[in-house]
C-alpha positions as CSV (number, residue, x, y, z in Angstrom):
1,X,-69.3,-34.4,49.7
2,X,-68.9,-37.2,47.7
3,X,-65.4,-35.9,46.0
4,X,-64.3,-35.3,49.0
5,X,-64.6,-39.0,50.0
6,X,-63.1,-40.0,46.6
7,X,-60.3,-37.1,46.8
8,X,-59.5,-38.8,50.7
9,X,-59.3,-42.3,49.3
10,X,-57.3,-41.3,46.7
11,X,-54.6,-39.9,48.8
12,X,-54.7,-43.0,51.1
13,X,-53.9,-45.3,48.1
14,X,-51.5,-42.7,46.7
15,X,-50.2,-42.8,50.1
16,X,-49.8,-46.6,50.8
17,X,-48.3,-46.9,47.4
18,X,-45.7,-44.5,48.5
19,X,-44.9,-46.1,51.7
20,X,-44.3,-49.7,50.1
21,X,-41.3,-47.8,48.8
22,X,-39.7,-46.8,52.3
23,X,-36.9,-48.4,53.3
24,X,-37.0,-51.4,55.8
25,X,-33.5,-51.4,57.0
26,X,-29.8,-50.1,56.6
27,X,-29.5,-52.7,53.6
28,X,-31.7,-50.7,51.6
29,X,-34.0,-53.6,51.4
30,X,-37.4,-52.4,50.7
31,X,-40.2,-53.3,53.2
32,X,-42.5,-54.9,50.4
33,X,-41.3,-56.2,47.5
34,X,-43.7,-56.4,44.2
35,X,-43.6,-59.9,42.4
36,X,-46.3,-59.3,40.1
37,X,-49.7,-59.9,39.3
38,X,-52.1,-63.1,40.0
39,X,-55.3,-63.1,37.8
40,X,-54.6,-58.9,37.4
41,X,-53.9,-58.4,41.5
42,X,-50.8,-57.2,42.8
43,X,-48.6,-59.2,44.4
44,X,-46.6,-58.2,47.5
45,X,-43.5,-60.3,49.5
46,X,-43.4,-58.7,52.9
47,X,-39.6,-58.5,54.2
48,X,-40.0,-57.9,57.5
49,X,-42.4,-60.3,58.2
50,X,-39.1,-63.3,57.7
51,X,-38.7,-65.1,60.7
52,X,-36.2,-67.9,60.1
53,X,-37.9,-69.3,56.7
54,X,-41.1,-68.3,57.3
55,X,-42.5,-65.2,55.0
56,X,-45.7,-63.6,54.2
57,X,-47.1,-63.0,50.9
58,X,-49.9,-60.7,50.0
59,X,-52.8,-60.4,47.3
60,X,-54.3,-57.4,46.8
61,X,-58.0,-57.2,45.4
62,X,-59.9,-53.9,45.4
63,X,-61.4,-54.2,49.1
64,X,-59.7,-56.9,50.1
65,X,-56.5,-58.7,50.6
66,X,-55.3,-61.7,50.9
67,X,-52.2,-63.0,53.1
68,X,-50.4,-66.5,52.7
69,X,-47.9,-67.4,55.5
70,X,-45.2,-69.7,53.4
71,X,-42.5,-71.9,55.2
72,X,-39.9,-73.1,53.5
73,X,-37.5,-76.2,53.8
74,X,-34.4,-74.8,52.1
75,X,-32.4,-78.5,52.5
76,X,-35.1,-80.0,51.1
77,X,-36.5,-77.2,48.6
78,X,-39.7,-78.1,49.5
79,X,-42.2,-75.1,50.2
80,X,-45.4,-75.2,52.9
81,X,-48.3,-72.8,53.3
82,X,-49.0,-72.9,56.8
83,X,-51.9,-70.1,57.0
84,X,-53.9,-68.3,54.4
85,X,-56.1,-65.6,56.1
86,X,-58.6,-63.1,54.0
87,X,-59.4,-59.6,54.8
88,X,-61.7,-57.3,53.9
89,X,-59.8,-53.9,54.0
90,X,-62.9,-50.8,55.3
91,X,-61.5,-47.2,56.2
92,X,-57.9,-48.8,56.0
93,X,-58.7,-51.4,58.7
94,X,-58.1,-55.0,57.7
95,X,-60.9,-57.2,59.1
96,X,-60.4,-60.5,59.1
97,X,-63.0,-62.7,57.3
98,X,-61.8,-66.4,57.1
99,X,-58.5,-68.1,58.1
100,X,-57.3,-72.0,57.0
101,X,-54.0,-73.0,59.3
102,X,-53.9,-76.6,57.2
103,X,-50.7,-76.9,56.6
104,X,-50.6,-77.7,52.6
105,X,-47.1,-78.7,50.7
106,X,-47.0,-76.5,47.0
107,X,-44.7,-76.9,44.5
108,X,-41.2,-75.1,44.7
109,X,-40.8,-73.7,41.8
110,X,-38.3,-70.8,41.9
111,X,-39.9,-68.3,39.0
112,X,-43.5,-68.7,40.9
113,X,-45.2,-65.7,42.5
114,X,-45.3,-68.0,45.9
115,X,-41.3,-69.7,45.1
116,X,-39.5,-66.8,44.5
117,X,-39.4,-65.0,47.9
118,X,-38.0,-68.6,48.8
119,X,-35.1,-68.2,47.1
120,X,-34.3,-64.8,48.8
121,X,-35.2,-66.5,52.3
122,X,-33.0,-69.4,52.3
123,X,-29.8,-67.5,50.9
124,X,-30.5,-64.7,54.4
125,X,-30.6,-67.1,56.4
126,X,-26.9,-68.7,54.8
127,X,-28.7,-72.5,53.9
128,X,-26.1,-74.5,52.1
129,X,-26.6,-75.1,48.2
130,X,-28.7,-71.3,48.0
């Protein structure tokens, strides 16, 4: 019984890896883009979350996952987390363990895990100087 659990969370993980490759619109854009690793976890820039020059970043960690909400000030090129929420991921159900909404000003540095997506943002949404 036991492989069969592993054998079913194996396919969900071969699964979800598979679907960060579909496509999010007619742009060919993918829905998740991989930035690389933090401390050996993947890190993920959600597409479709943009609004405007807000975007979501996630940090994937065994059995859970982190996600920072990131709003950026492209005039400025100053970048703000706005929300960092932790969940604990259990049968493919994120649960929501803690969330901080303090709005904290990082560094914009455009070759950083967390700057990088910012750079893609502001030249979307046609801000001068991107």
């Amino acid at each position: 019984m036991d492989y069969l659990k592993l054998f079913t969370s194996l396919l969900i993980v071969v699964s979800a890896i598979f679907g960060l490759n579909r496509v999010a619109s007619a742009q060919n854009v993918p829905r998740y883009i991989y930035l690389g690793d933090h401390q050996g976890m993947p890190v993920l820039f959600d597409t479709e979350s943009q609004a405007g020059t807000t975007y979501k970043i996630y940090i994937g960690n065994g059995g859970r996952m982190t996600e920072i909400t990131l709003q950026a000030s492209c005039n400025e090129s100053r970048l703000f987390i706005i929300n960092y929420a932790l969940y604990k991921v259990d049968n493919n159900q994120p649960k929501l363990l803690s969330q901080d909404t303090k709005v904290e000003e990082i560094e914009f540095n455009p070759k950083s895990i967390l700057g990088s997506p910012m750079v893609a943002v502001c030249k979307k949404i046609g801000a001068s100087g991107w």
